[in-house]
N, C-alpha and C positions, 0 to 999 in steps of 0.2 A: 245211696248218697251219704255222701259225710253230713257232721253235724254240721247245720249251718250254710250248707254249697246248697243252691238252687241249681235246677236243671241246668239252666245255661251253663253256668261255668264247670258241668258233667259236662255236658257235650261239648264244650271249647276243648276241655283236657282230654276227653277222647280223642275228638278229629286233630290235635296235636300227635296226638302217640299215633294216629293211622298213616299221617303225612310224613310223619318222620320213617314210620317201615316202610312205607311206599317209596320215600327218596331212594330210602337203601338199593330197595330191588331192582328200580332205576338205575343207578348209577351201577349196579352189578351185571347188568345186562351190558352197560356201555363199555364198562372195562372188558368184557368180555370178549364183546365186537373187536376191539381195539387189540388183543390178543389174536384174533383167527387174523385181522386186517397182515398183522405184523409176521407173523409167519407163512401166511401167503406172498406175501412179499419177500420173504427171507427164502423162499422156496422151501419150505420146511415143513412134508407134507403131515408128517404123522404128526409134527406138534398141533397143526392146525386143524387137523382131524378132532385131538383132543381137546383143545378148544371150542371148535364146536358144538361139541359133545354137550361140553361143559354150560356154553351158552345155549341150549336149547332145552337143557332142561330149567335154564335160571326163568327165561321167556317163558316157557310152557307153566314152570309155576306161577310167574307174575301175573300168565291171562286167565289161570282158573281162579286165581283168588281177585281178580277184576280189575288190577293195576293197571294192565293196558289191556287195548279190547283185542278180540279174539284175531281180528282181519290185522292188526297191528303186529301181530306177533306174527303171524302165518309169513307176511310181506318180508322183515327181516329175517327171520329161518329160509328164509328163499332165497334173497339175496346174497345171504353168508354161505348157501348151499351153493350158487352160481359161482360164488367168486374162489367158493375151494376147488369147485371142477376144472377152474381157469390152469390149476395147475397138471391137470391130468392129460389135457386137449394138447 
């Protein structure tokens, strides 16, 4: 601890910097979604593939590091996995 900071205001400054990287990974996972959404709809299969891709590995890091829980991520890599099949069917 600094000179003069008491615990509390360590742990306020901490759980600030955790909630602000946790927003991040949040919000990266949504832009994500919002990406495969948009090219399944554009019928655009390979982009949406790569999108995928790209959002499940953003979710799979957010559930090991505890951001969202584990059944939380599983649920959206599912639904993002049905809704890219949609185009194959």
């Amino acid at each position: 601890m600094g000179k003069n900071q008491s615990s509390a205001e360590k742990r306020h400054l901490q759980s600030e910097k955790r909630r602000i990287r946790n927003k991040r990974a949040k919000s990266e996972i949504r832009t994500e979604a919002k990406k495969v959404v948009a090219a399944v709809q554009g019928k655009d299969k390979a982009a949406a593939e790569a999108a995928l891709k790209a959002m499940i590995k953003d979710i799979d890091t957010a559930a090991s590091k505890g951001i969202v829980k584990k059944n939380t991520a599983a649920r959206k890599k599912s639904r993002m996995q049905r809704l890219l099949n949609t185009l194959s069917a």
